[in-house]
N, C-alpha and C positions, 0 to 999 in steps of 0.2 A: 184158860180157854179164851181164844179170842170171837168175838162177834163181828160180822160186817154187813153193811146194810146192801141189799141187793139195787143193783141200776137196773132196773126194766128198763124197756126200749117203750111198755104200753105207759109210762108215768108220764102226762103232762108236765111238762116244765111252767115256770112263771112265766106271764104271757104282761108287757106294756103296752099303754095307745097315751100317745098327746094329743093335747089338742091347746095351740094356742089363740090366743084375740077374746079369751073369755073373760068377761068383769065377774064381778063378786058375786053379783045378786044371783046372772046363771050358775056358777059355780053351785050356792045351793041349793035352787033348785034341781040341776043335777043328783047332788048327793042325797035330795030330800027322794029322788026316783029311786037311790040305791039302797035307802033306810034300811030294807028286809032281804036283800043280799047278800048272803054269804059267800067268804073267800074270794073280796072286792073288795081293793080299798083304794079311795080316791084321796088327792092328793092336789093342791093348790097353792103357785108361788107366781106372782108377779102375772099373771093373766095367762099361764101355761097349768091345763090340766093335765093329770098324770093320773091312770086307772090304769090298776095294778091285780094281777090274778094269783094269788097263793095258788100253786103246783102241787102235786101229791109229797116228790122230793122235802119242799118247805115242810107241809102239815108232817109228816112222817118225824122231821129234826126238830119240827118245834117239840111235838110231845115228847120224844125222846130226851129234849134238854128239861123239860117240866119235869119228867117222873125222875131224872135224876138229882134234880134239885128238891125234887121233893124226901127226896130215900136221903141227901145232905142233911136237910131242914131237920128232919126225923132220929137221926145220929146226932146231931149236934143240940138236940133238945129245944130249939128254933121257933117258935112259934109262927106260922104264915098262914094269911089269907088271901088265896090266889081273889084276887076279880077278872072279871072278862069286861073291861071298861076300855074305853079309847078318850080320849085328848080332843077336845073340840072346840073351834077359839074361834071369835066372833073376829071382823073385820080390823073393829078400832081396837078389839085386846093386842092384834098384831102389828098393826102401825103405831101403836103406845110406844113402844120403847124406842122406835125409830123419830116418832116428832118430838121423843126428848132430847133426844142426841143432837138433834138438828138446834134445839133451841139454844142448845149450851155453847 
């Protein structure tokens, strides 16, 4: 039996906005205003912001790839602890590996 995931037409899509001429410091401030936002994720490279809107389509594939990795994990005896963590790097953690390079 095959399954297929329905396209509504009422499903928001992912929605982008930049903004560039931004320094670091507003950057988190920004993201310090996004702290309890859900399905918003901001994003900062070289003084261009990027805020990004998970769509229904995305939520709908993420879980869908979860619960099959989980039914994987499960069959293969796997042991996993999902977190719901994100990745967050201070200024000089991300100019680090660049003013080594420069030094060498």
């Amino acid at each position: 039996m095959t399954q297929r995931l329905a396209n509504s037409v009422n499903l928001p899509e992912e929605q982008r906005f930049f903004r560039g001429g931004l320094s670091w410091e507003k950057f988190k401030a920004i993201q310090a205003s996004f702290q309890n936002v859900q399905g918003v994720r901001l994003f900062y490279c070289q003084g261009v912001l990027e805020i990004v809107t998970s769509g229904k389509p995305h939520e709908a594939i993420k879980c869908l790839i979860g619960l099959l990795l989980g039914q994987y994990f499960l069959e293969q005896g796997i042991e996993f602890f999902p977190s719901l963590c994100s990745i967050t790097a201070t200024q000089s953690a991300i100019l680090q590996p660049l003013n080594n390079k420069m030094a060498s």
